[in-house]
N, C-alpha and C positions, 0 to 999 in steps of 0.2 A: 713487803709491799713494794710495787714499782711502779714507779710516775714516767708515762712518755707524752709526749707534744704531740699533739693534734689539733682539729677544728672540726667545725660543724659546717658543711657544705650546702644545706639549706633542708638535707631530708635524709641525711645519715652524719654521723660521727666517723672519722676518717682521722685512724692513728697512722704519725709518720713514719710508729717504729713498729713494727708487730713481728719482729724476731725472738720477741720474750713471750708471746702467748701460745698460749695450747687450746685446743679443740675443749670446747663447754667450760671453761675457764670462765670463773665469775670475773666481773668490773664493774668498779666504783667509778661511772663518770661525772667530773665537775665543772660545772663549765666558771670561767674566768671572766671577770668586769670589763677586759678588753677585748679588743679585735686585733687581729695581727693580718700584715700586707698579702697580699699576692705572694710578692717578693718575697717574702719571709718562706713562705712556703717553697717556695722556688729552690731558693738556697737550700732549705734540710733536703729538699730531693736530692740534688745537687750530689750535697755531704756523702748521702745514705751512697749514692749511685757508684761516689769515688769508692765509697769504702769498698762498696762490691767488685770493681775495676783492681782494686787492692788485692780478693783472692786471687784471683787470675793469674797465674805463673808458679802459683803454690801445686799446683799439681805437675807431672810427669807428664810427657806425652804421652805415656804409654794409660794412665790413668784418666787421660782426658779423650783419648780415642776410643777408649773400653766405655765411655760415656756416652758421645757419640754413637757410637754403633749400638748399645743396648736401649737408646731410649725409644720409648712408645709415644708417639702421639697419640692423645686422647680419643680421636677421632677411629683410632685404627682398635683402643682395646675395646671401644661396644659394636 
């Protein structure tokens, strides 16, 4: 079982971490006796974004150009 931090935004459930789910994946949502800030929010973005800023340099150029050049936008594959 895995527990991540989110909030309810007033008309959806909005997790902060969704790097652990998979497509049709059941969840147990709970909701919590508090409220948490803006701010609060702000900062896990923050966290998640460095963390991401963190892969960056883990690839080769040459693996990051082969990226580049083969991606499709969405737009172009219908």
């Amino acid at each position: 079982m895995l527990a991540v931090n989110g909030y309810f935004d007033g008309n959806t459930c909005i997790a902060l971490d969704t790097s652990h789910f998979h497509p049709n994946q059941r969840l147990v949502i709970t909701a919590l006796d508090e409220d948490i800030d803006a701010s609060d929010i702000q900062k896990q973005k923050e966290k998640a974004l460095a963390e991401l800023h963190g892969v960056f340099g883990m690839l080769t150029h040459e693996e990051a150009e082969d990226i580049r050049n083969n991606r499709v936008n969405f737009k172009e594959r219908y």
